[in-house]
N, C-alpha and C positions, 0 to 999 in steps of 0.2 A: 538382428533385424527388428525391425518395428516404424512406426510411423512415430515424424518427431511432432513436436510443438514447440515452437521456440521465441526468445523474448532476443529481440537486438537493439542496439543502440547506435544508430546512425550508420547500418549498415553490417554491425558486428555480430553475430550471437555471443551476448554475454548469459543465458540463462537455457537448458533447456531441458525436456523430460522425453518420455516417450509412453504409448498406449496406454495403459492407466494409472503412470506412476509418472504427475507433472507437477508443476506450484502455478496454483491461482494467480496470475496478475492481473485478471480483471479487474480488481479495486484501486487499482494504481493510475488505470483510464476512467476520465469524466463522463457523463453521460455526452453522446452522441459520437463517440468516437472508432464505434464502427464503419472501416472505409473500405477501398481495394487499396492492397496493398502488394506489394511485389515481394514475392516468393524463388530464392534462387534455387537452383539444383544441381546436381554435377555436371558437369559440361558447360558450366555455364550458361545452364537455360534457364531462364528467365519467366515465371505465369504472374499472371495477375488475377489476384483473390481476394474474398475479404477476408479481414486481419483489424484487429486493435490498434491506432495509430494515434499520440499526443506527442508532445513536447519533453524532454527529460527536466524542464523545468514546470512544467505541468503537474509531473508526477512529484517532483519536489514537494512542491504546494503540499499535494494530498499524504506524503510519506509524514511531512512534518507533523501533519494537524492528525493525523488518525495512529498516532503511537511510535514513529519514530524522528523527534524532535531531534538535536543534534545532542541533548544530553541523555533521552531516550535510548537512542541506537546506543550511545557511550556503555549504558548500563545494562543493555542486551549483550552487546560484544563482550562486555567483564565477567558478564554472569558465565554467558556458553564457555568463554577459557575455563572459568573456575572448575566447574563441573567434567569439560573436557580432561581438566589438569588433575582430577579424580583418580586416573589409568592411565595421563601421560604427562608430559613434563614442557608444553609450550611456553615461550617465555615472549609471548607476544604482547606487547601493549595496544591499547585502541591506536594512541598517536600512531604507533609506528607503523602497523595496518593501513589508517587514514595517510600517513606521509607517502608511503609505497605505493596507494592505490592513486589517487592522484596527482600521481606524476604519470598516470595516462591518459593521452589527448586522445580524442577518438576522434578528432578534426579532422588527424593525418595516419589514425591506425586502420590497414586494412586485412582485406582475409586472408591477404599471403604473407601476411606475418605474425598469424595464429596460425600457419596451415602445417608447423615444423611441431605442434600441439594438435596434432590432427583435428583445428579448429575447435579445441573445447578450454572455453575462458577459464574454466576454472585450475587447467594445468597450465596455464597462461599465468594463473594468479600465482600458484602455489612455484614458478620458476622465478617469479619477481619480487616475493615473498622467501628466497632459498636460503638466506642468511639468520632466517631464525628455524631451521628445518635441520633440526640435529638431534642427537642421541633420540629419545622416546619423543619427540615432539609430534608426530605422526600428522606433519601439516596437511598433507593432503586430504587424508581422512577428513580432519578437522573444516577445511576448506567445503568438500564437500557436502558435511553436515549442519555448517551454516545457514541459519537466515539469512535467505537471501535477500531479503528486503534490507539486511543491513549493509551489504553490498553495495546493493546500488543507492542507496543514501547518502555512501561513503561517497561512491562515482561522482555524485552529487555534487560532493562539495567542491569539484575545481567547477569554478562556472565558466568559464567558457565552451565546459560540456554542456551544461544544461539547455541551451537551445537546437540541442540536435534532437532529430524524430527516435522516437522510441516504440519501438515496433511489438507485437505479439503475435503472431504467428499462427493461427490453430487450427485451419479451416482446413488441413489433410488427416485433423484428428477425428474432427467430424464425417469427412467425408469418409474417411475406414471403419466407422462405424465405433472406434471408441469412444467418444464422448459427443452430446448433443451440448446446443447452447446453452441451455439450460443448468447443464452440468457447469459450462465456461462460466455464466455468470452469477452462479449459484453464491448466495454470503456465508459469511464465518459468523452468524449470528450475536455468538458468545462475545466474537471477539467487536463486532460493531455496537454491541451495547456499552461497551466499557469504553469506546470513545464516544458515543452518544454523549454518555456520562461528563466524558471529563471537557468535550467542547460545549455542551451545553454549561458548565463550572466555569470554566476559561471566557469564553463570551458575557454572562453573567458577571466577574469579576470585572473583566473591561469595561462592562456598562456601565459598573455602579449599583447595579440594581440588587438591592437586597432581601425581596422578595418577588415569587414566580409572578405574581401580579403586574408589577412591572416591569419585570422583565420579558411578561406577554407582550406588556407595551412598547418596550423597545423592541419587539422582532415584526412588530405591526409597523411600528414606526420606518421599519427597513424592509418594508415591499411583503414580507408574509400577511395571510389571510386568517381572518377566524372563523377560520369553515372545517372544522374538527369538530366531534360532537365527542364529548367525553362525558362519562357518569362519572359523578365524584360521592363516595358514600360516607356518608355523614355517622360522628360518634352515637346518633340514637337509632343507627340501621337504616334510615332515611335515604333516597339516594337523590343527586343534585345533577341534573341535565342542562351543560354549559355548551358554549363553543370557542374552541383557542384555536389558537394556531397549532401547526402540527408539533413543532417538536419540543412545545410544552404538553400537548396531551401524552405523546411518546417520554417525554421525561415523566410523567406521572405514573405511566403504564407502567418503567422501569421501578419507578419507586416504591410503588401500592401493587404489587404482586399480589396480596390477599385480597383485593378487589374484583371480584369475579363478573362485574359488570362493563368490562374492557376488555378487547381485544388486540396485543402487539401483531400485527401478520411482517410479515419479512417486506414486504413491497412497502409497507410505513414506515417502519426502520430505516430502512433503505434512503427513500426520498428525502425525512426528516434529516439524514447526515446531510445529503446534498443541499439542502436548503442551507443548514449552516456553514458549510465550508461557501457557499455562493454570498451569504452576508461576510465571513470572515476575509473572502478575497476584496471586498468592494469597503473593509474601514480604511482609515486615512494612515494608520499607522500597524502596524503587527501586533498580534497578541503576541505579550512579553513571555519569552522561553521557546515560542514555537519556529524556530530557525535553529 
């Protein structure tokens, strides 16, 4: 027994946990994507609550640009076999995962044909996946222990998925007193700095711009503001009081750690992603690799 929280995709649960043992998907949703969302139950009854609701091609966008690009996931998938394949013997390739998984349409899959899986996707997965589930291969395990962000990347790639709703579910985790929202959209710090990193790189390369100076200006150039106050401290202990735009003072914050006259808080972090993935969606063509 327990209360669930669950992530679905046009109606399916493909992801879910229970009281205080879930996977974050808040970062998969854009800002303002807190909605009511319909919540079903046994008997087929039906509530309406708020829940986390985009697009699965929304969530694409954002899987792509914050760490897993299509060669990204490739090299997570190879790495977890490898290390799986430590204490057991799976002989799974990325292709043959990605061929198997997308060859589900969630256009025309419904609950009564996970419900022979007492509705849980991932023995869904691991029945569709049976042909490489032999001697020590211990798929399900393996399925289980999965990132699952590489999952649905995977889901990802038939597109005529991607414009179905993508739902998150969490509002009976709160209400039982497991988790507040706070908790729900609490960050991975660690891990948003290392894409701060490489989209602020990746954008930067796009531009041309070969130093942060103008590459201020190109993010000025595309609707940011230089209403940042950064101290920059100079090699004779000196300090310099400028204003940038944000996710150049956050890229400096990142950089100049020994500057003690800065502060990174989580809500800047945070915003400064959003701001670049908002210029990355609006250039004319894609930054190269992130598909």
């Amino acid at each position: 027994m327990g209360t669930a929280i669950t992530l679905s995709l046009n109606g399916i649960d493909i992801d879910w946990g229970k009281n205080r043992h879930w996977n974050n998907h808040h970062w998969l949703f854009p800002p303002g994507s807190l909605t009511d969302v319909e919540y079903l139950y046994a008997n087929d009854i039906i509530e309406t609550k708020p829940g986390f609701q985009t697009t699965l091609d929304e969530a694409y966008f954002r899987l792509c640009h914050l760490g897993y690009s299509h060669q990204e996931t490739k090299t997570k998938f190879d790495i977890a076999v490898a290390r799986w394949n430590r204490t057991a013997d799976l002989r799974l390739s990325f292709e043959d995962f990605q061929g198997v998984l997308t060859s589900v349409d969630f256009a025309s899959l419904t609950p009564a044909d996970l419900a022979p899986y007492v509705w849980d996707f991932r023995a869904f997965m691991a029945d569709l996946l049976a042909a490489w589930d032999s001697g020590d291969a211990m798929l399900e395990e393996f399925i289980a222990s999965l990132d699952f962000a590489i999952t649905l990347r995977v889901l990802a790639d038939r597109v005529d998925n991607r414009p179905l709703p993508l739902r998150w579910h969490h509002q009976d985790l709160i209400d039982s007193g497991w988790a507040s929202l706070d908790d729900l959209t609490d960050i991975d710090r660690q891990t948003l700095i290392v894409n701060h990193t490489k989209m602020v790189g990746r954008l930067q390369d796009y531009a041309g711009k070969t130093s942060m100076k103008e590459f201020d200006n190109w993010l000025v150039n595309h609707g940011l503001h230089r209403s940042t106050p950064y101290s920059r401290m100079n090699q004779d202990g000196t300090v310099t009081h400028q204003m940038t735009t944000l996710p150049s003072a956050v890229r400096n914050m990142i950089h100049h750690p020994e500057n003690p006259h800065n502060t990174l808080s989580d809500d800047n972090l945070q915003e400064s992603v959003e701001a670049l993935l908002r210029i990355a969606k609006l250039l004319p063509s894609p930054i190269p690799g992130l598909t």
